[in-house]
Phi, psi and omega in degrees: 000305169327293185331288148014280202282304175342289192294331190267338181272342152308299155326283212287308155316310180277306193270353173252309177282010248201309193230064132073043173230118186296294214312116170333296193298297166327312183283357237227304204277313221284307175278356164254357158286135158258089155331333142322311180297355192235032162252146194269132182332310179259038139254021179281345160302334166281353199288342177279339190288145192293038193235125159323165159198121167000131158237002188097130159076042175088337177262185165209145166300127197282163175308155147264019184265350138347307186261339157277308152339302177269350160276337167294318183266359138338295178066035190283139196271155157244041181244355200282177177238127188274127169262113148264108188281138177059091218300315187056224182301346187105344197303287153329309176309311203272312170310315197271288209299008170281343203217351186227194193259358201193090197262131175235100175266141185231144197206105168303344190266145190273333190283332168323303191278338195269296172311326208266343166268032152267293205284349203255311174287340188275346175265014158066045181257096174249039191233317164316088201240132183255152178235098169290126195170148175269132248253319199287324185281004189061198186215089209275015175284001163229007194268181002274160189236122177317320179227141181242113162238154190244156180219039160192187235243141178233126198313304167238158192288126198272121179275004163282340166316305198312311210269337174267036171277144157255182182306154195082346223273180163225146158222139199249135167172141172313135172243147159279137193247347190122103194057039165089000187256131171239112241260142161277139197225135174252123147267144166227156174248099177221140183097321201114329176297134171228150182227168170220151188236120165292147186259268197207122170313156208201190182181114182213137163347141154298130175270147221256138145149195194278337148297323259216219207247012182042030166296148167283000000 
């Protein structure tokens, strides 16, 4: 376990503070979640390294300076309410809950959604609620929500997300671009306006449901 906590202040130095994301609270979430735990056993050696890595059932947990990256431009408040499409391992879900008052994760895979609220529930995240559900349509028995993350890639920014935005609000997710490219996108909301701004080229899973790529 020393080993363990080694390697994650490491992390968080090299690969988040290192290429330029400052905010104390963020590098703060980043170093009391253990990434190992939300990874299949015989990858936690690998759980710190500067890579995606398999969780089962087609998907994966993102590098992390990714999932630091999309929490940043967040811009999460900690009084705000988060929505996050695609709970996957929990990992993203454990990060957020560090930083806002009300996290609502959503996880189209049922085995899926079933481990990351067990890690979720065993590291005392009780602000979190995962939801098995499709995810591209949100989850509007709480919205509207100040942040949206979406965390696998969408043929277009999906408009029941849009609508469960509130004023004010940011929403970050991968858009397909076309052959396969794909843009990390800050949608924002003012006004009645919505703008959307390119980040950085990504590479993420497709996203499943009836907005998405219409995977089983």
């Amino acid at each position: 376990m020393d080993r363990l906590a080694a390697e994650r202040q490491r992390m968080v130095q090299v690969q988040i503070e290192g290429r330029g994301l400052s905010d104390p609270r963020l590098l703060d979430a980043f170093r009391q979640v253990p990434r190992h735990l939300f990874v299949p056993r015989g990858s936690r050696d690998w759980a710190y390294d500067d890579r995606p890595l398999p969780i089962g059932f087609g998907q994966t947990i993102s590098q992390p300076y990714i999932v630091a990256l999309m929490t940043a431009l967040a811009e999460i408040q900690d009084t705000e309410r988060v929505l996050e499409i695609g709970t996957g391992s929990g990992y993203q879900a454990a990060i957020l809950a560090c930083m806002a008052a009300e996290i609502h994760t959503v996880e189209i895979i049922p085995e899926l959604a079933g481990l990351a609220a067990r890690r979720l529930a065993r590291l005392g995240r009780a602000n979190v609620h995962v939801h098995q559900s499709d995810g591209s349509v949100g989850w509007s028995p709480a919205a509207p929500y100040e942040v949206i993350l979406v965390t696998a890639a969408a043929p277009s920014v999906p408009g029941p997300l849009l609508e469960q935005l509130a004023d004010g609000g940011r929403m970050v997710i991968p858009v397909e671009h076309g052959d396969g490219y794909q843009m990390l996108t800050v949608v924002r909301r003012r006004g009645g306006k919505v703008s959307e701004n390119a980040i950085a080229p990504v590479a993420f899973v497709p996203l499943r449901g009836r907005y998405g790529w219409q995977q089983a």
